[in-house]
N, C-alpha and C positions, 0 to 999 in steps of 0.2 A: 519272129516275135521273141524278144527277152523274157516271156514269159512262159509258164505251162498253160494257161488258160486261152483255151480257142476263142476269143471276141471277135465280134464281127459289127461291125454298122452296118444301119440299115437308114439311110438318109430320105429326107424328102420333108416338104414342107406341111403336107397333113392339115391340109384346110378344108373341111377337118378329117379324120382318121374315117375312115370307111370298115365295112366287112371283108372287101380287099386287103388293106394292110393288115389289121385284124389276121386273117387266114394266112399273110406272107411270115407274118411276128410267130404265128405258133408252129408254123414250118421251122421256123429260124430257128427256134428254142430247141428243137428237135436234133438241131445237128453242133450246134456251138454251144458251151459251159455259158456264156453272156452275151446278150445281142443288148448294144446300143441303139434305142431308137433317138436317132439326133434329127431335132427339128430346126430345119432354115428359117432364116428371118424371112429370106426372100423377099425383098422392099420390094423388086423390081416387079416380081409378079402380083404386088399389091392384093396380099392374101386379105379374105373377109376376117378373117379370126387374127387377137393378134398374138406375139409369140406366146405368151404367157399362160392366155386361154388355150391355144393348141396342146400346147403341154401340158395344161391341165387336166384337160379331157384324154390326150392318150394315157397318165397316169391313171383314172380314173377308169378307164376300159382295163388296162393291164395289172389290176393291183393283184390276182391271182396268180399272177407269172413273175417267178421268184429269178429268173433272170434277164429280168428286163429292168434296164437302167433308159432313163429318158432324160437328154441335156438339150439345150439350145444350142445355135451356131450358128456365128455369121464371120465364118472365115471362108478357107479351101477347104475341102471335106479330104485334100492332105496332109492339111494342117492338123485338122481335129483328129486324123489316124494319127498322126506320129504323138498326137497329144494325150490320147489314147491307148498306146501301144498296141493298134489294132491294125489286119493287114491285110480285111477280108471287110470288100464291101456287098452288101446284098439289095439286090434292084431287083425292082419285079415289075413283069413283063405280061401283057396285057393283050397286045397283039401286035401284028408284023411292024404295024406304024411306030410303034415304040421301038420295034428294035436299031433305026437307027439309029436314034436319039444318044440310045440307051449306048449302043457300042462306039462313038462317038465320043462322049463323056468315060464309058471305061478308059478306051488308048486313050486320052487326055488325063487320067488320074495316072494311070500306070507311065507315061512318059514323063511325070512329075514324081514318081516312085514306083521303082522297079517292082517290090517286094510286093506291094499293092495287087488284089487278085480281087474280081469283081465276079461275083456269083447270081446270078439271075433265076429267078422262080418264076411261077406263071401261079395265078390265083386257080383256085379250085374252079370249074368252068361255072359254077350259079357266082359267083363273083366276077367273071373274067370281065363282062360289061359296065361296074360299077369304078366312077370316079368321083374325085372329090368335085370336078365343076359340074358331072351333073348333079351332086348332092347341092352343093351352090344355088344351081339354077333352080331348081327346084325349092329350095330357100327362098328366094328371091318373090316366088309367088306362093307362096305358104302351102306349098304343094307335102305328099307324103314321102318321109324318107326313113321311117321307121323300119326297112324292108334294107337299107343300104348302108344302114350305120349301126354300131352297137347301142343296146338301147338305154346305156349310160350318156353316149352324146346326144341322145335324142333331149333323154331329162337333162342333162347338163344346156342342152340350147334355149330348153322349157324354163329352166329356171333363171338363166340368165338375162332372157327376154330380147335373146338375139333373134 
């Protein structure tokens, strides 16, 4: 880094932000001066929220947390590091099935830049089971999810009439 300041990304599309990312964000703050939460457009994954609202609701979950910056992104999440001057991404890790995924996409960012160092957390275990498709699916049938999202998303979904 050109800089003194430890930044880190923490990528992911957040459709929408869960008690998971939530728990991964205040770990993050704990060890980096600013954590990026950058949100994919992800066309391909055809999120239910779209970029504008995701980012609206993580701002609105994070407004206490004085280092957290939240951008959009529909580049390489190399791109957005070097456009960031950031050289630490933070993934977080759910269970074994992720880990492929997960270490697969690191050596893919790191063989696009060296400098590049992908750091992995694991959610507090009352979060380990919580994701955004089963918050989704649960959506879909107006099920409860006051128990899996912070309860800004919940009213931010209340009000929106999503």
């Amino acid at each position: 880094m050109t800089n003194s300041i430890k930044r880190a990304i923490y990528p992911g599309t957040f459709d929408p932000i869960t008690n998971g990312h939530l728990d991964i964000i205040k770990r993050a703050c704990n060890m980096f001066d600013e954590v990026v939460v950058a949100v994919a457009s992800s066309d391909e994954k055809k999120p239910v929220f779209d970029l504008e609202t995701r980012i609206a609701m993580i701002k609105a979950v994070t407004t206490s947390f004085p280092k957290i910056k939240v951008v959009g992104f529909n580049t390489l999440l190399v791109s957005l590091s070097n456009e960031l001057d950031a050289n630490i991404i933070i993934r977080g890790l759910r269970a074994v099935s992720d880990f492929e995924y997960e270490l697969q996409m690191g050596y893919a960012n790191s063989s696009l830049k060296k400098e590049l160092e992908t750091i992995y957390l694991m959610p507090s275990l009352s979060n380990a089971f919580i994701s955004s498709s089963v918050v989704r699916s649960l959506l879909k049938f107006d099920g409860k999810i006051d128990h899996l999202v912070p309860p800004e998303v919940v009213q931010y979904i209340k009000t929106q009439g999503l």
